[in-house]
Backbone as a printed PyTorch tensor [residue, N CA C, xyz], in Angstrom:
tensor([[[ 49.1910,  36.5720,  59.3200],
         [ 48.3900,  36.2080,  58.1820],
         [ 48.0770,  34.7050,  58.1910]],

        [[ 48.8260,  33.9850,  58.3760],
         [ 49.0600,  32.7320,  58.3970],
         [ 47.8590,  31.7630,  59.6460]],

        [[ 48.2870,  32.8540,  60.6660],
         [ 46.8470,  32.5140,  61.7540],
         [ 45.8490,  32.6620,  61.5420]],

        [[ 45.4870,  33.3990,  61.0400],
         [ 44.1810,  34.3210,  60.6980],
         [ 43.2380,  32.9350,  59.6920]],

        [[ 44.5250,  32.5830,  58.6750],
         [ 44.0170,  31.9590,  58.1310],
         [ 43.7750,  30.3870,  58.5360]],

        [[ 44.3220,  29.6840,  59.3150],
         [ 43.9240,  28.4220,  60.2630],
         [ 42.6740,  28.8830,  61.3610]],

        [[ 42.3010,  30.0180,  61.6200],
         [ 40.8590,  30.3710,  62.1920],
         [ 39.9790,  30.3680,  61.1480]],

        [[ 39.8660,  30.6800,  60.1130],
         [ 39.2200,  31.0330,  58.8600],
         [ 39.0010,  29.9430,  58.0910]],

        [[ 39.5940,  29.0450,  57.6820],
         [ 40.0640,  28.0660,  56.7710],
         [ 40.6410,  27.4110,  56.8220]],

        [[ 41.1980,  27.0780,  58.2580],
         [ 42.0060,  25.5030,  58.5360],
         [ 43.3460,  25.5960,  58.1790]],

        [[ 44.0430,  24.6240,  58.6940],
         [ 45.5250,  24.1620,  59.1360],
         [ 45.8960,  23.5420,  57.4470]],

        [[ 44.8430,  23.0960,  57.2100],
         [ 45.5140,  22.5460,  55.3270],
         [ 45.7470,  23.6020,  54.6800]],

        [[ 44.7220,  24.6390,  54.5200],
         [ 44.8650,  26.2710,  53.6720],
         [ 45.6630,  27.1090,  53.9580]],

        [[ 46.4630,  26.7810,  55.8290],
         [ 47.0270,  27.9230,  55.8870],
         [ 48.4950,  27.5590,  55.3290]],

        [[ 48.9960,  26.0390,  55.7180],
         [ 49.9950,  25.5860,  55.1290],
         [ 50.2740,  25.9250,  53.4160]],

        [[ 49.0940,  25.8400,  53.1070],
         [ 49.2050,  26.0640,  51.3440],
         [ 49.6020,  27.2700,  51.1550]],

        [[ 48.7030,  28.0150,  52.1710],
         [ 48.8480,  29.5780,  51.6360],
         [ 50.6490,  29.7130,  51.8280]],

        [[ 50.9400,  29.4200,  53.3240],
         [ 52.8170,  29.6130,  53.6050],
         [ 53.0960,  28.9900,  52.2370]],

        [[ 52.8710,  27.9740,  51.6560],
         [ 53.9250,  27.8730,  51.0950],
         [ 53.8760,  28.6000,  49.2300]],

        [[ 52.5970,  28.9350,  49.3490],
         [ 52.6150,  30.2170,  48.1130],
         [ 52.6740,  31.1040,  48.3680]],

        [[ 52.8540,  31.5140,  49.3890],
         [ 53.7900,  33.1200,  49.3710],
         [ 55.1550,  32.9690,  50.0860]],

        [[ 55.6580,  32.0190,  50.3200],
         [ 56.7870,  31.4670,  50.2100],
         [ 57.3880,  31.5820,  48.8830]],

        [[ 57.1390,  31.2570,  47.9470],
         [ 57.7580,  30.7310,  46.6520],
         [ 57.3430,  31.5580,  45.7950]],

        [[ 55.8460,  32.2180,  45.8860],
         [ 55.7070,  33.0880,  44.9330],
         [ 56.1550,  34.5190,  45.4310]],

        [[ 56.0180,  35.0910,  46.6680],
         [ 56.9380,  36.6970,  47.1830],
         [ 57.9110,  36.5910,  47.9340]],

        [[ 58.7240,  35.7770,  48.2450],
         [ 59.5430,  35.3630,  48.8120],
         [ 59.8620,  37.0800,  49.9480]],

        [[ 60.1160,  37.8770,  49.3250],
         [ 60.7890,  39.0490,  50.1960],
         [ 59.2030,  39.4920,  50.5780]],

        [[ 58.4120,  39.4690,  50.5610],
         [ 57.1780,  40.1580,  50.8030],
         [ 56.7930,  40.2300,  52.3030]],

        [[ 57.1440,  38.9430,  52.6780],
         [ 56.7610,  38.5170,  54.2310],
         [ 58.1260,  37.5750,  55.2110]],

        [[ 57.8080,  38.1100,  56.2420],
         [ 58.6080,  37.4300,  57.3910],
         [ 58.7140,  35.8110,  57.0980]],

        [[ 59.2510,  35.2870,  56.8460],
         [ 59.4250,  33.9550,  56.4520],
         [ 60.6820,  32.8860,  57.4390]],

        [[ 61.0900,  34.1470,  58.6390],
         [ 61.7650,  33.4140,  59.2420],
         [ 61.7290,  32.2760,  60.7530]],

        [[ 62.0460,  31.4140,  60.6580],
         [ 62.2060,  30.5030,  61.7260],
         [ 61.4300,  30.5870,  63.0960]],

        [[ 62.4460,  31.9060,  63.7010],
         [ 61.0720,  32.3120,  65.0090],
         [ 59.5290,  32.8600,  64.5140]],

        [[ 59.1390,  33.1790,  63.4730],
         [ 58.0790,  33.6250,  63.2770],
         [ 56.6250,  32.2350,  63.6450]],

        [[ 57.4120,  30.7620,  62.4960],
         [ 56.5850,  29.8770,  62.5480],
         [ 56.6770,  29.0980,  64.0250]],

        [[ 57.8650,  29.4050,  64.5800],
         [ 57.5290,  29.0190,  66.1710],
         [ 57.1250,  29.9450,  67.6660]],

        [[ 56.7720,  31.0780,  66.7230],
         [ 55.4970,  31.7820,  67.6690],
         [ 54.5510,  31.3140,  67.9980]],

        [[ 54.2450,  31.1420,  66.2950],
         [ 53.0470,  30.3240,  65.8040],
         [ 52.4260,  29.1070,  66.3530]],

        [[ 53.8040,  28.3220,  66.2010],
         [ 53.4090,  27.3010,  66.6490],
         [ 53.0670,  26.9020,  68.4570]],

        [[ 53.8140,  27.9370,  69.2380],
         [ 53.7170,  27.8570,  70.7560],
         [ 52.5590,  28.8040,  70.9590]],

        [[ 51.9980,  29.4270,  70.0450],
         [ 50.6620,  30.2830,  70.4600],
         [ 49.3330,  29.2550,  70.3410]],

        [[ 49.7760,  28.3830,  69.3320],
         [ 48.5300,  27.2670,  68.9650],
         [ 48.7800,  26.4280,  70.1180]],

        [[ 50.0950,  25.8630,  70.3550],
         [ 50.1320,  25.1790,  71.8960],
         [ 49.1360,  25.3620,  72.8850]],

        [[ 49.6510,  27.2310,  73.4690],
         [ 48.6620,  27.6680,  74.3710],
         [ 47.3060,  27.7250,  74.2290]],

        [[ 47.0400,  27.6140,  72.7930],
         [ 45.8130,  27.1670,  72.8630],
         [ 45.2170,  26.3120,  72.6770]],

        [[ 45.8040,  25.2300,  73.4540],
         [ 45.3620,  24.0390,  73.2370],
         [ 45.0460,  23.2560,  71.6960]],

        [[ 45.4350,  23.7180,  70.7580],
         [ 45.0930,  23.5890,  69.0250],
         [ 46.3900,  22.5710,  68.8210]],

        [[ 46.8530,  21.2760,  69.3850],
         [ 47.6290,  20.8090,  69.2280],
         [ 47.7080,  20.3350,  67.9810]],

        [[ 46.8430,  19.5300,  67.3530],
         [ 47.0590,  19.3070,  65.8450],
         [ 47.7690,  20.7820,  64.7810]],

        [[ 47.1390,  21.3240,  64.9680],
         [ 47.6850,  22.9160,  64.4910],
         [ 49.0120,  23.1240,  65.0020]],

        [[ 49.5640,  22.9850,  65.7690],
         [ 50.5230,  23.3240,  66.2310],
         [ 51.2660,  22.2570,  65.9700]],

        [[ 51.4070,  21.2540,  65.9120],
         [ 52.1320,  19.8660,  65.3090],
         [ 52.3100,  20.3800,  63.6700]],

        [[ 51.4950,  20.5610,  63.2970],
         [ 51.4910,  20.9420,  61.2290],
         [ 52.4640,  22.1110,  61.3410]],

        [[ 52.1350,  23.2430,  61.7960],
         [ 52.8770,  24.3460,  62.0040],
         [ 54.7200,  23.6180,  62.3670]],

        [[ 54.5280,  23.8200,  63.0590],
         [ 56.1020,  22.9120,  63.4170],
         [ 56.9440,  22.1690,  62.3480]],

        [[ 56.0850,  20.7680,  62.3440],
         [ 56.4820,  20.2700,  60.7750],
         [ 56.7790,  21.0620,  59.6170]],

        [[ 55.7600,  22.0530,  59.4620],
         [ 56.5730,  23.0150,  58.4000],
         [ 57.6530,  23.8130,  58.4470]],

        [[ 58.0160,  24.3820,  60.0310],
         [ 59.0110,  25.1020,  59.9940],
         [ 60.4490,  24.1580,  60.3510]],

        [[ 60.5450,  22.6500,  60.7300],
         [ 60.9400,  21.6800,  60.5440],
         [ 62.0810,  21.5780,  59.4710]],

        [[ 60.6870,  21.4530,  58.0740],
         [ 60.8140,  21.1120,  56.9740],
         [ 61.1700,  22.1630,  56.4910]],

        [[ 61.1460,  23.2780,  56.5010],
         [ 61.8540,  24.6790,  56.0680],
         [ 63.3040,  24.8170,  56.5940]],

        [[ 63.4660,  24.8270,  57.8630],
         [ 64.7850,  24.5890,  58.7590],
         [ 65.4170,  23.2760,  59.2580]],

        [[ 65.6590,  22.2180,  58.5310],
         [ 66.0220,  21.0080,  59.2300],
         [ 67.2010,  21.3680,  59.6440]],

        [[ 68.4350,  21.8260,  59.7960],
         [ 69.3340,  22.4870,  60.7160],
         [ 69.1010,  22.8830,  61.7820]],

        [[ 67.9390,  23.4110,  61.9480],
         [ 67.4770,  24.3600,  63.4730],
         [ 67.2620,  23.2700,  64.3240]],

        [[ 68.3390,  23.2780,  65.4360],
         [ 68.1950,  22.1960,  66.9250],
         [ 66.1580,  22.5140,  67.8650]],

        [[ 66.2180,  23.6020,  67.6040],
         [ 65.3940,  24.8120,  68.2690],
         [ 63.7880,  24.2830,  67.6900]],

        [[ 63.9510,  23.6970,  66.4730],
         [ 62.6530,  23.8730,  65.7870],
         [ 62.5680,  22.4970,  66.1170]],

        [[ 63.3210,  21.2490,  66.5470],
         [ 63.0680,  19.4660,  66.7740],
         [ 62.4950,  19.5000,  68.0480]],

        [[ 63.0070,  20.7300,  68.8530],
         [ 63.0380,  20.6670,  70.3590],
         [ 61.5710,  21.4500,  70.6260]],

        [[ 60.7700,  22.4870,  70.1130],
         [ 59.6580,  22.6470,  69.7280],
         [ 58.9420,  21.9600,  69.0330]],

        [[ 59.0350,  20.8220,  68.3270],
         [ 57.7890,  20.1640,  67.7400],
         [ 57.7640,  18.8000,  68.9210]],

        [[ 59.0810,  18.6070,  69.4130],
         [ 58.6940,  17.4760,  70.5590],
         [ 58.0690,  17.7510,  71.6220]],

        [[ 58.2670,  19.4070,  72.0820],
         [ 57.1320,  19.6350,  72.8760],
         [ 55.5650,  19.6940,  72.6330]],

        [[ 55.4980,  19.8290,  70.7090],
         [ 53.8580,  19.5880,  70.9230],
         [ 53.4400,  17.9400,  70.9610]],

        [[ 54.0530,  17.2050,  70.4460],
         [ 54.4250,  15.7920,  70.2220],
         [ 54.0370,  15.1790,  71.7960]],

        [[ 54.7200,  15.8100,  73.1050],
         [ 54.3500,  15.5590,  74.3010],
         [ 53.0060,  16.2710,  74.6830]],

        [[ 52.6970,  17.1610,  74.6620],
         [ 51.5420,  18.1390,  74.2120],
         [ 50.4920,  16.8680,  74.2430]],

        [[ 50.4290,  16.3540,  72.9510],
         [ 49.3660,  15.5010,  72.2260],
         [ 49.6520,  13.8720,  72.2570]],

        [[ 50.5800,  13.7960,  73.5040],
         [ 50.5750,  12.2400,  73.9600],
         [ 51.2480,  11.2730,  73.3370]],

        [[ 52.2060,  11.8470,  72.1330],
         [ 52.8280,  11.0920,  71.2440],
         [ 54.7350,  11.5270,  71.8150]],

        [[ 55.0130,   9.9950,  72.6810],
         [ 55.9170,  10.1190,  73.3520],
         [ 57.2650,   9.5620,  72.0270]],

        [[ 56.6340,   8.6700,  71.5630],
         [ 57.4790,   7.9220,  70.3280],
         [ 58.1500,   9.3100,  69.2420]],

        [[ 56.9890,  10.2800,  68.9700],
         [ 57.5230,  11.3660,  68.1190],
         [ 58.3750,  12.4510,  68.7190]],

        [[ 57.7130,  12.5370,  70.1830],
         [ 58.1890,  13.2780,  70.9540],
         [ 59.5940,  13.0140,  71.1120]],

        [[ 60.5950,  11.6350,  71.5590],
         [ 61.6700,  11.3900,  71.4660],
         [ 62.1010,  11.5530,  70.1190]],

        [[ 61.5920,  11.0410,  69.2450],
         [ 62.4150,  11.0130,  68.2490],
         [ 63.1770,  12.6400,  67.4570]],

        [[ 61.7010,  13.3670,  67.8390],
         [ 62.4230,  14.9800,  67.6770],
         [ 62.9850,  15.6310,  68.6490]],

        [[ 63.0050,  15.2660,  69.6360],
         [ 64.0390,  16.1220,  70.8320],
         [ 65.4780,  14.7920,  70.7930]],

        [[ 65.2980,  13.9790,  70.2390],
         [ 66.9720,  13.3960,  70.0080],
         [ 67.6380,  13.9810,  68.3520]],

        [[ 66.5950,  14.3430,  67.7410],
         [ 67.0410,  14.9060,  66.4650],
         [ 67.2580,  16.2060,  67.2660]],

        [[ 67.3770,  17.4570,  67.8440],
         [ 67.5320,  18.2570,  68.7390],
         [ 68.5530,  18.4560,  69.0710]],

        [[ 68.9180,  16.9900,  69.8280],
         [ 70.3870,  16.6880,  70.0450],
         [ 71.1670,  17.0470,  69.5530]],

        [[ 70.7530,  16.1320,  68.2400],
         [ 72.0650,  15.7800,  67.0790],
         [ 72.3010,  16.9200,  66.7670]],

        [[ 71.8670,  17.5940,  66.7760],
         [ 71.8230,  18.9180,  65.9520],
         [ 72.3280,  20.1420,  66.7700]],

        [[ 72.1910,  19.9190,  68.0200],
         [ 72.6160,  21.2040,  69.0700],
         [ 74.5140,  21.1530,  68.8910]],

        [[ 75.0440,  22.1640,  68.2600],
         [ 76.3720,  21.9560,  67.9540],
         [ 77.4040,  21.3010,  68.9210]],

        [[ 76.6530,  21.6930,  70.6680],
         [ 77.4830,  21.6390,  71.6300],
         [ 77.7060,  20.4460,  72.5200]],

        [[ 76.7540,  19.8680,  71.8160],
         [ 76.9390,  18.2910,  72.2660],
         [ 76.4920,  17.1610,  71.5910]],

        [[ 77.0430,  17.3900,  70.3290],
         [ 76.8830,  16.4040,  69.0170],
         [ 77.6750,  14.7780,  69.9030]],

        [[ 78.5580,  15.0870,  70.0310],
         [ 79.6810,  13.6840,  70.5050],
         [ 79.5130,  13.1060,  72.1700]],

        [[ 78.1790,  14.4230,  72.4800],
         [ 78.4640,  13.8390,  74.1340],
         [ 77.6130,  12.5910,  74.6060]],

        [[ 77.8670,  12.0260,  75.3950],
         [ 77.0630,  10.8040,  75.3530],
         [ 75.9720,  11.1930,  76.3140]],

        [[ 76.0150,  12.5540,  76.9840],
         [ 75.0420,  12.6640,  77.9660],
         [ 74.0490,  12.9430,  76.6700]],

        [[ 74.0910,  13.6390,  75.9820],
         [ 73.2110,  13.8320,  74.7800],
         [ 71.9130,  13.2790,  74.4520]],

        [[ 72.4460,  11.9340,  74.4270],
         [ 71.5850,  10.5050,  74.2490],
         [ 70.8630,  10.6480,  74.9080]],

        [[ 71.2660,  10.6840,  76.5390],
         [ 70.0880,  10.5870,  76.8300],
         [ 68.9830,  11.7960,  77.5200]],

        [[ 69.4830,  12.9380,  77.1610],
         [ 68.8200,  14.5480,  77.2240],
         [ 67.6520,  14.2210,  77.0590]],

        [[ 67.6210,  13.2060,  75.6300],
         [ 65.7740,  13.4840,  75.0990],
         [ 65.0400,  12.8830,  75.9900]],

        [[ 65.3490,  11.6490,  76.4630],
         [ 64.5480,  10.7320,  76.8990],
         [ 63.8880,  11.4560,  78.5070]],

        [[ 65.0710,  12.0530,  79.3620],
         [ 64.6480,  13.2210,  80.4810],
         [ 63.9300,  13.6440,  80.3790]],

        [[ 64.4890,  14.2910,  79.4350],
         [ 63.2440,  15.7470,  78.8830],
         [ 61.5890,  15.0870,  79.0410]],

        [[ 61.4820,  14.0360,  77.9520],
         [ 60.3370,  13.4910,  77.8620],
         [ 59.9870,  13.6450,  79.2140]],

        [[ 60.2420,  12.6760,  79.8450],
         [ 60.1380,  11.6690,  81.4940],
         [ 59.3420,  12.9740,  82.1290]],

        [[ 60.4920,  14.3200,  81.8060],
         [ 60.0580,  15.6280,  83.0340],
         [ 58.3440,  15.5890,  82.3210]],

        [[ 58.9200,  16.2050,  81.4730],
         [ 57.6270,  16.8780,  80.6920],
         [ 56.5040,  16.2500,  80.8050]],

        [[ 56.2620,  15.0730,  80.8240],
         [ 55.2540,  13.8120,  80.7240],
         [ 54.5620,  13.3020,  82.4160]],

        [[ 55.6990,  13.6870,  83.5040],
         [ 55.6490,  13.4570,  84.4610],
         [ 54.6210,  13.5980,  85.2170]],

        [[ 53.6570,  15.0460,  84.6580],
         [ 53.0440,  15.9740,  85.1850],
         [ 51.4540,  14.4330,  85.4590]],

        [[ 51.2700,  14.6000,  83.7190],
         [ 50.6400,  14.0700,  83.5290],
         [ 50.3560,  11.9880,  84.2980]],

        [[ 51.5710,  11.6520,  84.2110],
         [ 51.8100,   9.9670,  84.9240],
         [ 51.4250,  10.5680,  86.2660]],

        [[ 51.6040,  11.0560,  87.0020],
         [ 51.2470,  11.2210,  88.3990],
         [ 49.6920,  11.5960,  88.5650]],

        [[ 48.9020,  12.2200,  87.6750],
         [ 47.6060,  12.3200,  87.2110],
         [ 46.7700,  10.9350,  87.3130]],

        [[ 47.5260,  10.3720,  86.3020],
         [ 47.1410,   9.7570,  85.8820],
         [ 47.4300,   7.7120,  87.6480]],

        [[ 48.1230,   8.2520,  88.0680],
         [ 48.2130,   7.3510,  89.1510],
         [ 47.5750,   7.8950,  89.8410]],

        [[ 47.2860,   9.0530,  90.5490],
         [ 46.2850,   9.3680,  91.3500],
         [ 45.2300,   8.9680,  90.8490]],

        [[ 45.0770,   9.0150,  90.0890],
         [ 43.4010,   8.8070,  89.8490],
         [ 42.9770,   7.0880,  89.8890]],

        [[ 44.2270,   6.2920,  89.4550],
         [ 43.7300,   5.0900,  89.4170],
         [ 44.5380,   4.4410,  90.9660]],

        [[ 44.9480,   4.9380,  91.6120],
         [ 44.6320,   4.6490,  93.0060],
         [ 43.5380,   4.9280,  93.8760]],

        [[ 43.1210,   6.7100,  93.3130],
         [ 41.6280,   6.3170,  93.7130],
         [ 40.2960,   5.5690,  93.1980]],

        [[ 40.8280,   5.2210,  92.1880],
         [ 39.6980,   4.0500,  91.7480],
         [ 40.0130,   2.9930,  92.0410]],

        [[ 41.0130,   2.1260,  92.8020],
         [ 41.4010,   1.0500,  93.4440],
         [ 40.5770,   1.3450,  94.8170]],

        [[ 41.0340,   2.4880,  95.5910],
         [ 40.2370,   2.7430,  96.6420],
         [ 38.9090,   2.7810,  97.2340]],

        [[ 38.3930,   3.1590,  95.5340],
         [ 36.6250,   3.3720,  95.3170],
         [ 36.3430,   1.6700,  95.4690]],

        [[ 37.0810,   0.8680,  94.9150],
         [ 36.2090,  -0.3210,  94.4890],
         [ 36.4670,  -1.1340,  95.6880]],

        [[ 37.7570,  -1.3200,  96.3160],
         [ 37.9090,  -1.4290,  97.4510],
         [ 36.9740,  -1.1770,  98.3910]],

        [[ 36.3350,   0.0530,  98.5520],
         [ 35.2170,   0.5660,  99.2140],
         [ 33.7860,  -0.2340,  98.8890]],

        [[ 33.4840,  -0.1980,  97.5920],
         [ 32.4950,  -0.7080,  97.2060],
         [ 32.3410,  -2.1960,  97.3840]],

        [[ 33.4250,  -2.9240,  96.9650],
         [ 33.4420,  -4.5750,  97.8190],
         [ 33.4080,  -4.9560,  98.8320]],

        [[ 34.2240,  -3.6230,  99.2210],
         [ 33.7590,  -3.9300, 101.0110],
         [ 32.7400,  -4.0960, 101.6300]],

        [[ 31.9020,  -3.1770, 101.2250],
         [ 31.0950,  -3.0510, 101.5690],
         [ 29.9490,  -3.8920, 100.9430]],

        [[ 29.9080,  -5.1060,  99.6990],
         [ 28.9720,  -5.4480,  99.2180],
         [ 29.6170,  -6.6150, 100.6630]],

        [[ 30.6450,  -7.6100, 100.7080],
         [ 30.8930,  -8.2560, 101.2280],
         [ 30.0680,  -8.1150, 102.7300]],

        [[ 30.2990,  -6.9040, 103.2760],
         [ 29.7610,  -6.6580, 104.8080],
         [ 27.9270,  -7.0640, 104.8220]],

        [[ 27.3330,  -6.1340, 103.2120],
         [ 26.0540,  -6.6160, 103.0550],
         [ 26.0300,  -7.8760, 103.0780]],

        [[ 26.5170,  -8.7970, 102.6570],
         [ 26.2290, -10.1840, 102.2690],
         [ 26.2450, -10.9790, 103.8390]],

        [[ 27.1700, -10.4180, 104.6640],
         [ 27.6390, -11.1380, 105.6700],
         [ 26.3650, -10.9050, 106.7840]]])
């Protein structure tokens, strides 16, 4: 229902709608945890990252206990290039994963995670501006050879 309505009427209406039939039928509808992070990894796949960032935040803000739901919104957070939010909710993740509250490898889980996840993209992103070092390289070269 909730999708239907972010195709229909946007990511502001559908949030409103969750949260009035949240509060006003409470037993009426699925209201649990994995439901809004279906949600939210289906908007992922479809590329609807803003949507999928709001989505998250709400089930977030519904579950701040859930390790599961910090560690899903930092993946849309990396998703949409926001590495600053991205750490900050996969170290809230951390804190929160019962099994390694005190470990010090913990600390630095999030920052990995990021590095992997992000990786894809930095190597993209160096290929391409080595071949535009290469291009211009080429192109000076060659104005230089004209000139000569």
């Amino acid at each position: 229902m909730i999708a239907a309505t972010i195709d229909s009427n946007g990511i502001e209406a559908s949030v409103a709608q969750y949260r009035s039939l949240r509060t006003g039928n409470p037993n009426g509808f699925n209201f649990r945890e994995a439901e809004l992070s279906r949600l939210g990894a289906e908007l992922l796949r479809q590329k609807k990252t803003n949507e999928a960032i709001t989505v998250l935040k709400l089930n977030a803000e519904q579950y701040p206990q859930s390790f599961s739901v910090f560690d899903s919104l930092g993946d849309a957070y990396v998703a949409a290039g926001n590495t600053a939010e991205a750490m900050r909710n996969y170290q809230q993740s951390v804190t929160l994963f019962p099994d390694n509250q005190n470990s010090s490898a913990s600390n630095s889980m999030s920052s990995t995670k990021v590095c992997k996840r992000t990786s894809i993209k930095c190597c993209r992103w160096a290929a391409f501006m080595l071949n535009a070092f290469i291009f211009l390289l080429l192109v000076m070269g060659g104005a230089i050879l004209l000139r000569s």
